[in-house]
C-alpha positions in Angstrom: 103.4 96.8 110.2 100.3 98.3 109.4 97.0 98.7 107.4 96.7 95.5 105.3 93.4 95.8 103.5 91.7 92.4 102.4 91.9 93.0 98.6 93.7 94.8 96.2 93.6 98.6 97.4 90.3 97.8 99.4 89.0 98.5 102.9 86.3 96.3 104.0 83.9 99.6 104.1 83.3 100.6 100.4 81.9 104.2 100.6 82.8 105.1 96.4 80.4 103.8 94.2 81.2 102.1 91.2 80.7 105.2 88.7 82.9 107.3 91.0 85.8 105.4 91.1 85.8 104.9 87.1 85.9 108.5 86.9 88.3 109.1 90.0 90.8 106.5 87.5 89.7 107.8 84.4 91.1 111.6 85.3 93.9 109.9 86.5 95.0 108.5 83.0 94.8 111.2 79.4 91.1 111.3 77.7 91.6 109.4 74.9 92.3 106.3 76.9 89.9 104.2 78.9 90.4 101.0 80.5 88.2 98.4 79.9 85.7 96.9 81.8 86.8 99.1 84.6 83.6 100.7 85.3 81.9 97.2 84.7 83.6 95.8 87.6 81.4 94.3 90.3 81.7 95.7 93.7 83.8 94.0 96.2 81.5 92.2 99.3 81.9 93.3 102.4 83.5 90.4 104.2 83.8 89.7 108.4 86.2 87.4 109.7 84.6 84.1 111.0 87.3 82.5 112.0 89.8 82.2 114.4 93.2 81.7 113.1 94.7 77.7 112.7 97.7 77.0 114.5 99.6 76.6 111.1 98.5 80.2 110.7 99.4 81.9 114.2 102.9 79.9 113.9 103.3 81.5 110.2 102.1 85.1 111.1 103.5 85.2 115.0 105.7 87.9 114.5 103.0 90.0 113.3 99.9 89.5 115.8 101.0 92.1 118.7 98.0 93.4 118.6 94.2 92.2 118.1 93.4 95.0 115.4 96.2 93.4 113.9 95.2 89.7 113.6 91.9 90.9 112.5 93.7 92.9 109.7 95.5 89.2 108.5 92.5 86.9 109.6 90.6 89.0 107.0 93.5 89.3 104.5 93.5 85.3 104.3 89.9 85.4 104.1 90.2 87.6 100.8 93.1 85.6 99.8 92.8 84.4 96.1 95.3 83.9 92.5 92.0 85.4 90.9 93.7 88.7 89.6 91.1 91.1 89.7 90.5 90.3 93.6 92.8 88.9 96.4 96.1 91.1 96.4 97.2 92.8 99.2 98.4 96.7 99.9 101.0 96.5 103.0 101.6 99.7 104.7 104.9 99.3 107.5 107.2 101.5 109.4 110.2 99.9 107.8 110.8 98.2 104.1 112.3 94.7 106.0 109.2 94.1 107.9 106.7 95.2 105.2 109.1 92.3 102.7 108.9 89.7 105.3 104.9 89.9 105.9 104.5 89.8 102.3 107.0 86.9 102.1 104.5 84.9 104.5 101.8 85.6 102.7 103.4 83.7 99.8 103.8 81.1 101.9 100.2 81.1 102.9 99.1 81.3 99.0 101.6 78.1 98.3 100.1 76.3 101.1 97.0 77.0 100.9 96.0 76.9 96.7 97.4 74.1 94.5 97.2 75.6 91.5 99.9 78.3 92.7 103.3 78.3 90.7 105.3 78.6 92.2 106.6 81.9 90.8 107.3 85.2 92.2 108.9 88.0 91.8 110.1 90.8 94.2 110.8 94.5 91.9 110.6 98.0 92.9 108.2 100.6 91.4 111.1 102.1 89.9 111.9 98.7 87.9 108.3 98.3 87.5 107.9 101.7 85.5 110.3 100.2 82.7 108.5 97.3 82.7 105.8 95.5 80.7 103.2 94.9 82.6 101.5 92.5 80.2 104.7 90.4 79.9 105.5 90.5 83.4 102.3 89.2 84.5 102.4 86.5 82.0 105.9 85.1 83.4 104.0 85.1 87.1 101.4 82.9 85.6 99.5 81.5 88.6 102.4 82.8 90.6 103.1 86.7 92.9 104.4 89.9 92.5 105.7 91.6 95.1 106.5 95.6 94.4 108.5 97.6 96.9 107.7 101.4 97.3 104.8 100.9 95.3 103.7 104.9 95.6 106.6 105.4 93.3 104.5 104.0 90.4 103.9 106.5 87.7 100.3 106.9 85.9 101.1 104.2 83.0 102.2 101.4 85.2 99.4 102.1 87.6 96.8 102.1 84.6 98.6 99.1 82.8 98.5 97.1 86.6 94.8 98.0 86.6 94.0 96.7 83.2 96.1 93.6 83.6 95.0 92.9 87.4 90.7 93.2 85.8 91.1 90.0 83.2 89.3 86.9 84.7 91.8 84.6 82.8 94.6 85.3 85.1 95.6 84.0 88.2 98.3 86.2 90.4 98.8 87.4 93.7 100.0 91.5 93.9 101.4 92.6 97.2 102.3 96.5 97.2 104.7 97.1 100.1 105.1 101.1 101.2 105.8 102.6 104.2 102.7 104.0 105.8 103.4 107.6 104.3 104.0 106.4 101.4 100.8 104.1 100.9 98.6 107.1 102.6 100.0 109.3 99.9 99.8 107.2 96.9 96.0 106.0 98.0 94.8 109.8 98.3 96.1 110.3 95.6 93.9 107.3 93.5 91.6 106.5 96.1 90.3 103.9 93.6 93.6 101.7 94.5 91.4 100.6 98.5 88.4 99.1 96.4 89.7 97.7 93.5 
């Protein structure tokens, strides 16, 4: 397993400023549509790891941590952790589709442990499936809950814009965890470099 930045599309080093990234999404999707609030949103802290990891979390993440780089990469992920939409999801980058699943299936576990106001609910879909799906209504059946999306590079524009505009509403609690392999996330991240800070 790989890169597994602490928030939704976000490496702990911002370098894009707020305006840059509005545009960088806004030439993704036509003119005529904006999304909200997007260029509004507040910049993501830069956060450190101050703690070591429990024993309830080394026992739930052991097959992960071969590597210190790597148990900084979850310590901070947990840190980040959070059913507040527009923060707190997770972008998992692997060498194979099984492990990428089965780190993201922890991290459920963490959420269900670790929050009581979690559902409960989650969902596992490909971006495929996603693309024919609305966003809107799928988030609102994962109320409080997660959404796991394999080969997440495969999402088109609209279900990337639509995910962006449902993921920025402060109402909604709900953890996203896009799963690629490392190609894949690489590709689909230069390609809307916005996706690391959001």
């Amino acid at each position: 397993t790989g890169t597994i930045p602490g928030n939704i599309w976000k490496e702990v080093e911002s370098s894009i400023e707020d305006d840059a990234r509005a545009k960088e999404v806004e030439s993704m999707i036509e003119e005529d549509e904006i999304l909200p609030t997007l260029a509004e949103a507040e910049p993501i802290r830069e956060v450190k790891a101050v703690h070591d990891m429990t024993p309830e979390e080394k026992e739930l993440f052991a097959p992960f941590l071969y590597s210190k780089r790597m148990k900084f990469q979850l310590i901070e992920t947990l840190e980040c952790l959070t059913l507040a939409s527009y923060s707190g999801n997770v972008l998992i980058s692997s060498d194979d589709d099984e492990s990428a699943v089965s780190l993201a299936k922890q991290i459920v576990r963490f959420v269900q442990s670790s929050d009581d106001n979690f559902s409960g609910k989650v969902a596992k879909i490909t971006a495929e499936s996603l693309n024919k799906k609305d966003i809107a209504e799928t988030f609102g059946k994962l109320e409080n809950g997660a959404l796991l999306v394999e080969h997440a590079s495969a999402m088109n524009k609209d279900t990337i814009k639509n995910l962006l505009q449902g993921l920025n509403q402060e109402n909604l609690g709900i953890v996203v965890i896009l799963m690629d392999r490392k190609s894949g996330i690489q590709k689909f991240v230069d390609k809307i470099p916005y996706m690391k800070e959001f």
